[in-house]
C-alpha positions, 0 to 999 in steps of 0.5 A: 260412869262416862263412857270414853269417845277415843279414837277412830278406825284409822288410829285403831289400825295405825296404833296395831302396826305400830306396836308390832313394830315398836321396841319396848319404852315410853312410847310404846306405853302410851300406844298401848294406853290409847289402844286400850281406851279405845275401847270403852269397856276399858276403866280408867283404873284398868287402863292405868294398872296395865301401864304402869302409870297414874290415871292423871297420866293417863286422863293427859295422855288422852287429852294430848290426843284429842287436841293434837292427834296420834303424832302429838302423843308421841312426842315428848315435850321436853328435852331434859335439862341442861346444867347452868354450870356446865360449859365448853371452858368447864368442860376443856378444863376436865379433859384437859385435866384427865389427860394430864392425869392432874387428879386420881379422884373427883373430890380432887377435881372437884377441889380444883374446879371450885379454885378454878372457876370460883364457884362451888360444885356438888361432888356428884356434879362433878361425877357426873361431868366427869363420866360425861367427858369420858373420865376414868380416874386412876385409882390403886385398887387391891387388885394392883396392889402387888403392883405398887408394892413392886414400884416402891421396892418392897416385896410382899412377905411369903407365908413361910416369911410370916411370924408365928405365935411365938414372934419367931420367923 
């Protein structure tokens, strides 16, 4: 086995602050990973199980920081994906739609949009856009069923209203 040359005394002490300082997520996962195989008593396998991640991560995380250093590790080289679809016209389009209350459901704004834009639309893209601009859709529920029932005029019959086995109220 090949013993690991990570790390100097500066990242050691700089690596310690941090983690005291640092709340839990990604970037304290990989601070503990170089913490860790600073030390050469360290395996791999060892290294990976206490984070959580694959050694192949691991083996990239350390290469990260022998070419760029403790700041190239922490950073992350992405910045997510942005949807080809999604635009200023698709998105006053949903707004616009919310606040005219032009639809109750996403199948309904989905139905819409395709008709609109001339393109199709998954539903769960259109979920996701919708929560996006902050939609709530106005759906009856049973909890507000009681108060449907009083906007169309029909009262809900009390248990003594009920037939019973003989068809007799």
């Amino acid at each position: 086995m090949r013993k690991r040359h990570l790390g100097n005394d500066i990242d050691r002490e700089r690596i310690q602050a941090l983690l005291k300082t640092e709340a839990t997520g990604w970037r304290t996962q990989r601070l503990v990973a170089l913490r860790l195989g600073f030390d050469p008593g360290n395996s791999d396998d060892d290294i990976s199980e206490a984070v959580g991640k694959s050694k192949a991560t691991i083996y990239r995380w350390f290469a990260t920081y022998r070419e760029g250093g403790l700041e190239a590790v922490l950073t992350r080289g992405y910045k997510g994906t942005k949807s080809v679809n999604y635009n200023e016209d698709v998105q006053a389009f949903l707004k616009n739609g919310l606040a005219t209350s032009r639809w109750n459901t996403a199948v309904q704004a989905q139905q819409q949009l395709e008709s609109h834009f001339g393109r199709r639309f998954s539903y769960r893209t259109v979920w996701r856009w919708l929560k996006k601009v902050a939609g709530v859709l106005r759906v009856v529920r049973s909890a507000n069923a009681s108060g449907l029932v009083a906007s169309l005029g029909t009262a809900p019959r009390s248990r003594e209203e009920e037939p019973d086995q003989s068809g007799k109220v």
